[in-house]
VOLUM-601931 format. One line per 3 residues: number of its first residue (from 1); their letters; for each residue x, y, z of C-alpha. Coordinates in pm, 1 decimal, decimal comma. Layout:
<sites>
NUM> a> X/Y/Z ~ ...
</sites>
This chain:
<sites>
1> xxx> -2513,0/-553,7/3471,7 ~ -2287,7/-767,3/3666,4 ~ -1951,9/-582,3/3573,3
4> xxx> -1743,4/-855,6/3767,9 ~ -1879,4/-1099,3/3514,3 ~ -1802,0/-878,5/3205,6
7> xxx> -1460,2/-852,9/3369,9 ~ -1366,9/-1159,0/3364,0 ~ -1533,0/-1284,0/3039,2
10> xxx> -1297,9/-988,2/2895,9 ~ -1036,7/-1112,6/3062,8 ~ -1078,6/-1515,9/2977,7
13> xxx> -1188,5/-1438,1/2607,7 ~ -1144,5/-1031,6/2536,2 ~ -790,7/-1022,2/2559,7
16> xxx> -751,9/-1327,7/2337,2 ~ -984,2/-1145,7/2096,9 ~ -828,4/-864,8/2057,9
19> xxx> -460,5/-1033,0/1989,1 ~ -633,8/-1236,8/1720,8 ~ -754,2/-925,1/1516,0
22> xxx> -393,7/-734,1/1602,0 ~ -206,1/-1063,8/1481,4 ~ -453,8/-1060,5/1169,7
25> xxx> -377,4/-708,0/1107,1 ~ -20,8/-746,1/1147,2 ~ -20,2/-1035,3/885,6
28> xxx> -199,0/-797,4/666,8 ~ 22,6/-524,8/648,8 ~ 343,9/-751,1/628,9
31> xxx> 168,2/-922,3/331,6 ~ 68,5/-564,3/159,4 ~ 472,5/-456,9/255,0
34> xxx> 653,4/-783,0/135,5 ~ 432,6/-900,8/-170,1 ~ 518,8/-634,6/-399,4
37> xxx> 933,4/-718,2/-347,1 ~ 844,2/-1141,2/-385,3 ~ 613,1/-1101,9/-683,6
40> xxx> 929,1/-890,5/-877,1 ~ 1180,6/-1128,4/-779,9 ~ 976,4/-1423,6/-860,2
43> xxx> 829,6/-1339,6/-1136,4 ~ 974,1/-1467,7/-1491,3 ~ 1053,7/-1212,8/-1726,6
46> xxx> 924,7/-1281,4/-2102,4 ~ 1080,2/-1263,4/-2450,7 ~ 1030,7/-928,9/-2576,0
49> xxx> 866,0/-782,7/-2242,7 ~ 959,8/-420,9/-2230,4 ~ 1033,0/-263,1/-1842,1
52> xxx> 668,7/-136,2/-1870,4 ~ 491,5/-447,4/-1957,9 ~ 678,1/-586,7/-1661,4
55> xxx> 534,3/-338,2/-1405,7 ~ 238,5/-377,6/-1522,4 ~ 213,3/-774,3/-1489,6
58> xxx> 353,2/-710,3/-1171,4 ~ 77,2/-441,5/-1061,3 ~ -174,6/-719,3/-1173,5
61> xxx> -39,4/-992,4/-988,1 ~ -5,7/-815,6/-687,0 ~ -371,6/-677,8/-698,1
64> xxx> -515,8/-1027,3/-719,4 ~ -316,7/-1206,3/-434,3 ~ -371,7/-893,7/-207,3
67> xxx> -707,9/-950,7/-254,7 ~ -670,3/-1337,3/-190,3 ~ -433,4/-1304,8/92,7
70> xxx> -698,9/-1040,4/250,6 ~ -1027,9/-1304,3/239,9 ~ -804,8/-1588,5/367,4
73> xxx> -717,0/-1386,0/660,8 ~ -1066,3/-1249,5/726,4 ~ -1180,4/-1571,5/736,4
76> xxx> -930,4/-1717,3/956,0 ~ -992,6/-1432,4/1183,1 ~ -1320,1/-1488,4/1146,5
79> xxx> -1311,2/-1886,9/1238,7 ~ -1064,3/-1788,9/1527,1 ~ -1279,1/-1530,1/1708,0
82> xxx> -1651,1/-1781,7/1687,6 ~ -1387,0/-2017,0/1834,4 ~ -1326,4/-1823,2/2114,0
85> xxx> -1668,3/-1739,3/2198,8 ~ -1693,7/-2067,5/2254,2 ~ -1881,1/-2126,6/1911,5
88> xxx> -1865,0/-2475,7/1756,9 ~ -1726,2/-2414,6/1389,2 ~ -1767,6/-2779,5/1308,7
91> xxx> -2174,4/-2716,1/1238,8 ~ -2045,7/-2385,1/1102,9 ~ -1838,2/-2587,9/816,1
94> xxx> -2086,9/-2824,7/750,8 ~ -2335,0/-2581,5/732,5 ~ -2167,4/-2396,5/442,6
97> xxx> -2064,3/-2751,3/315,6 ~ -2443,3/-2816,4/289,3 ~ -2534,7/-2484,2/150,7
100> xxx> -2264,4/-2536,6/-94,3 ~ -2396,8/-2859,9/-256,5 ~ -2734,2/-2675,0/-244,3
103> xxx> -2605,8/-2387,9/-449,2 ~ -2367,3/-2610,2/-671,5 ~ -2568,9/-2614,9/-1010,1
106> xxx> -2585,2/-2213,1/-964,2 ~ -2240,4/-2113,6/-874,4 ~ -2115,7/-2324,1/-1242,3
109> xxx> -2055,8/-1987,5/-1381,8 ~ -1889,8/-1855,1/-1077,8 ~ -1654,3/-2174,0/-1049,7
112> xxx> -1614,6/-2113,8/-1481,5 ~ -1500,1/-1767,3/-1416,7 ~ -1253,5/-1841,9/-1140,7
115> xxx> -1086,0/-2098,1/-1400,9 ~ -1116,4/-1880,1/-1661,6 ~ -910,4/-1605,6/-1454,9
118> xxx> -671,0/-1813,6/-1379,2 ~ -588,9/-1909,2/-1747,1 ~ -586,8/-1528,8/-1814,8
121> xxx> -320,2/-1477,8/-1550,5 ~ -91,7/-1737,4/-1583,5 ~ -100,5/-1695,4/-1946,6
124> xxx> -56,7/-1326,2/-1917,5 ~ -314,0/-1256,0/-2163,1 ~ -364,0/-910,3/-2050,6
127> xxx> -285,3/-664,3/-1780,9 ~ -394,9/-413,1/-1512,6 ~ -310,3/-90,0/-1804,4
130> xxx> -314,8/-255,8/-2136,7 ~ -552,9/-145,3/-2382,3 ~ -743,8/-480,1/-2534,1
133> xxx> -1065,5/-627,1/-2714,2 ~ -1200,8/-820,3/-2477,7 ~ -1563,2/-1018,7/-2546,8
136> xxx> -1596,8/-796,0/-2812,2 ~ -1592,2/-483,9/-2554,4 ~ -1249,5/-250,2/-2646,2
139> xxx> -1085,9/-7,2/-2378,6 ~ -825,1/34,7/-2126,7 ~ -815,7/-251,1/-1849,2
142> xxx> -888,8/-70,2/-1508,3 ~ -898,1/-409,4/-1276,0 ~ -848,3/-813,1/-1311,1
145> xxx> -972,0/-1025,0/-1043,8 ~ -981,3/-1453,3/-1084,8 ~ -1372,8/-1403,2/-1134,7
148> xxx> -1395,3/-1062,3/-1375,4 ~ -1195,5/-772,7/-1597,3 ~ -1330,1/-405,4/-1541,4
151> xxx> -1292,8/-233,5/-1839,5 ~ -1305,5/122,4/-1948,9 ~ -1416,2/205,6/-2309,1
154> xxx> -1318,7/569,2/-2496,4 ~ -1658,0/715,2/-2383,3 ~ -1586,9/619,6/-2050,3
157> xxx> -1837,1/374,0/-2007,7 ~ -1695,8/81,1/-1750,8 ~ -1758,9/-287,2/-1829,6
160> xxx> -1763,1/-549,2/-1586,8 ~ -1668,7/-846,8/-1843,6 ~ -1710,7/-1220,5/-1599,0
163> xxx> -1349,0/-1423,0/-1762,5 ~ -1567,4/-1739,3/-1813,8 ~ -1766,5/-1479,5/-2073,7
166> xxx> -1421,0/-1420,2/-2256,8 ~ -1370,5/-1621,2/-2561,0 ~ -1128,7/-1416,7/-2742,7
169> xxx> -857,9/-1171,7/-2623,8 ~ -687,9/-909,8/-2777,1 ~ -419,8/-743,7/-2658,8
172> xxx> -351,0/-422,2/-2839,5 ~ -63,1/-300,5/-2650,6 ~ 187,3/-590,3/-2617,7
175> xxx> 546,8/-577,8/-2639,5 ~ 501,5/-318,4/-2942,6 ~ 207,3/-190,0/-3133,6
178> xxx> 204,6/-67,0/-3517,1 ~ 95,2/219,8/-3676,0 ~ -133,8/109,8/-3977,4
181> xxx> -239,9/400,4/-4188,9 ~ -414,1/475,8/-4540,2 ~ -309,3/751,8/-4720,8
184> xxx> -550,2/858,0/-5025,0 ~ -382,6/1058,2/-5303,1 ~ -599,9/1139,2/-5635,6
187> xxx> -557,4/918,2/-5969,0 ~ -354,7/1217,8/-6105,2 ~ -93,2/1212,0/-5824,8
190> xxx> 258,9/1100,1/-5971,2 ~ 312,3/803,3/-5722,0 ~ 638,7/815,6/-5687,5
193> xxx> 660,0/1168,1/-5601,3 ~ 402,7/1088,5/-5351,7 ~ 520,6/786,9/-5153,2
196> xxx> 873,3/983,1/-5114,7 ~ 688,8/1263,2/-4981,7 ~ 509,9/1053,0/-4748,2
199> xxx> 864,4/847,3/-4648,5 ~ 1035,9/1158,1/-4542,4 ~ 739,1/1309,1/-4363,3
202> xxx> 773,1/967,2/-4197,4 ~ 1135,8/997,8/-4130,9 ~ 1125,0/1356,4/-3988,6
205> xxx> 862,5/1231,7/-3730,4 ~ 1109,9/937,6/-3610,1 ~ 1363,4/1198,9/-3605,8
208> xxx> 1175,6/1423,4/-3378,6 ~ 1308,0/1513,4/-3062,9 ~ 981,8/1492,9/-2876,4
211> xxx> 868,8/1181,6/-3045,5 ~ 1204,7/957,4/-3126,3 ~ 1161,4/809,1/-2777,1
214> xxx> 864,3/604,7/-2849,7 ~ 914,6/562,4/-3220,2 ~ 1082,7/162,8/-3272,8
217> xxx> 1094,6/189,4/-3650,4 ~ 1008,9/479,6/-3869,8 ~ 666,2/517,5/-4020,1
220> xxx> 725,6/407,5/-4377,0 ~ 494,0/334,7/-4702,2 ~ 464,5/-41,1/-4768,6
223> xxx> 225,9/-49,9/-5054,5 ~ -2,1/92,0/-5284,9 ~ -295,5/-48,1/-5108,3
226> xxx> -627,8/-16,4/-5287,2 ~ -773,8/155,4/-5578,3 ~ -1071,9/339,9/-5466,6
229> xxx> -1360,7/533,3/-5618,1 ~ -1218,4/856,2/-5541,6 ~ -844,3/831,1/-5504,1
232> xxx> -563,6/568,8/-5444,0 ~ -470,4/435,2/-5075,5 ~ -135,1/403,7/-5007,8
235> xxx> -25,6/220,3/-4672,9 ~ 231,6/305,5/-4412,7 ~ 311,9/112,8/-4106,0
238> xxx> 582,8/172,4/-3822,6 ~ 668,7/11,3/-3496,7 ~ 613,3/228,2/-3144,1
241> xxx> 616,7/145,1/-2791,6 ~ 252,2/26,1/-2677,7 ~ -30,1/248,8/-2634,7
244> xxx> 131,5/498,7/-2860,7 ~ 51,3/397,3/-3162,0 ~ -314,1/597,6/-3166,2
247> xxx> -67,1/948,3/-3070,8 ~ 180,4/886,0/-3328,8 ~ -110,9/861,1/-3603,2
250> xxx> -233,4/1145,5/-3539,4 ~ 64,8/1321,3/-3551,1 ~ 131,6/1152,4/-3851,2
253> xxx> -174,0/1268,2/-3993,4 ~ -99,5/1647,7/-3891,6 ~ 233,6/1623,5/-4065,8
256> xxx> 152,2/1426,3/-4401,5 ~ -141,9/1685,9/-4431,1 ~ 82,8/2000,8/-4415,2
259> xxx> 338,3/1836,5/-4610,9 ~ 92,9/1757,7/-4886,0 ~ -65,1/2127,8/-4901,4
262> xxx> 264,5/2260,3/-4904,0 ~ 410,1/1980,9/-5205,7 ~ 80,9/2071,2/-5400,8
265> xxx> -47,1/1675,8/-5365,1 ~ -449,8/1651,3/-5329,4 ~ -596,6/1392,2/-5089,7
268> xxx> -945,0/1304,7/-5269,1 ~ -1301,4/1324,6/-5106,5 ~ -1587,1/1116,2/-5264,9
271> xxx> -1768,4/1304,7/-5578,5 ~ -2002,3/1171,2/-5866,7 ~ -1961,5/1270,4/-6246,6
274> xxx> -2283,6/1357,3/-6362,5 ~ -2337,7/1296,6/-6811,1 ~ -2637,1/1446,8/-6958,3
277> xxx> -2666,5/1251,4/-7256,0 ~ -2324,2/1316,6/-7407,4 ~ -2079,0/1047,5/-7505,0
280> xxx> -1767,2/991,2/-7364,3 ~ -1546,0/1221,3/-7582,7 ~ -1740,5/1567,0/-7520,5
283> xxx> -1708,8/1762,4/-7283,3 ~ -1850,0/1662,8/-6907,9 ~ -1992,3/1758,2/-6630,0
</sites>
């Protein structure tokens, strides 16, 4: 090996070589320090967007233009270096121009995705966080790129969902969520009794010093809500802060159980009246 010759290959081309991958680097790491700051201070904040929601739009953002911003410098790296080995790129461009027509009819559902992310984003369907329906697929949103949304269900199954696939969205943690419960009683509870039981249980809870913070309006009965074949369903809804609403049921549940033990009301469970030939008036079964 003629080590002159590497020498001064490494000096015409080497050198240059390695300042194009410690100028790419640099421009990586200022765009991983600064884009974080620009995307907050850019970024418009929407009616009824709590602190949270914010972050987490912003978290999303800056995921997807990191990972922009770190292919369009790889390439350009890329392009730089076959440049300065002396490699013509102009066959190199065609090339992929070429392939690309070639591939065109298959990479539709790629280019459909792409779109489709963008829509998502600038709409800000969902984020990076939020818990959503998405193609029919619920659970918590672990990653959003402009071609696909990772998603993680309650068994902890992970979903790779392609956005051109998405036809509806929804978002089950946005700006607020609800509490939405039935409550049966039996068809010999005195209603009224009932529903103010259930109201100050509901009351207590927003009250709570461990759960006030996250409680928006207290859990409250709206309406006697169907007549079933075992007992009566009585509905209560409430306003918390997102994602909470699935805690705050549960609790709610705890509480309106103990509270009905303790006010002697009984919450019905399916059971059949059997008759064995007797009419209505005698005695039954």
């Amino acid at each position: 090996m003629d080590w002159a010759t590497v020498w001064d290959w490494f000096l015409a081309h080497g050198i240059r070589i390695i300042i194009i991958l410690v100028v790419g680097a640099v421009f990586w790491l200022i765009l991983r320090r600064i884009l974080r700051p620009i995307v907050r201070r850019t970024m418009v904040r929407t009616k009824g967007e709590s602190a949270k929601g914010v972050a987490k739009r912003c978290e999303t953002l800056v995921g997807i233009l990191t990972g922009t911003g770190r292919a369009g410098i790889t390439v350009i790296v890329l392009l730089l270096i076959l440049s300065e080995l002396d490699i013509d790129i102009g066959p190199v461009l065609a090339g992929f121009g070429i392939a690309g027509i070639d591939v065109g009819f298959g990479a539709q559902y790629v280019i459909r995705d792409l779109i489709a992310g963008i829509f998502i984003i600038m709409e800000n369907q969902y984020r990076v966080g939020d818990v959503a329906r998405i193609a029919d697929i619920p659970g918590l949103v672990e990653d959003i790129t402009l071609r696909k949304t990772v998603l993680r269900d309650l068994d902890g199954i992970v979903h790779h969902v392609p956005n051109g696939e998405i036809r509806v969205a929804s978002n089950y943690t946005r700006h607020f969520a609800r509490v939405n419960l039935d409550i049966s009683v039996a068809y010999g509870t005195d209603l009224d009794y009932a529903i103010s039981v259930m109201n100050r249980v509901g009351l207590e809870l927003a009250e709570d010093e461990d759960w006030k913070s996250i409680i928006m309006t207290p859990p409250q009965v709206l309406r006697v809500n169907n007549l079933g074949d075992s007992g009566i369903d009585i509905k209560m809804v409430g306003d918390v802060k997102p994602s909470e609403q699935w805690k705050i049921t549960g609790e709610l549940r705890l509480r309106m159980k103990k509270a009905f033990d303790s006010e002697g009301i009984e919450i019905p469970w399916p059971h059949t009246k059997v008759y064995f030939g007797n009419s209505l008036s005698e005695p039954m079964i």
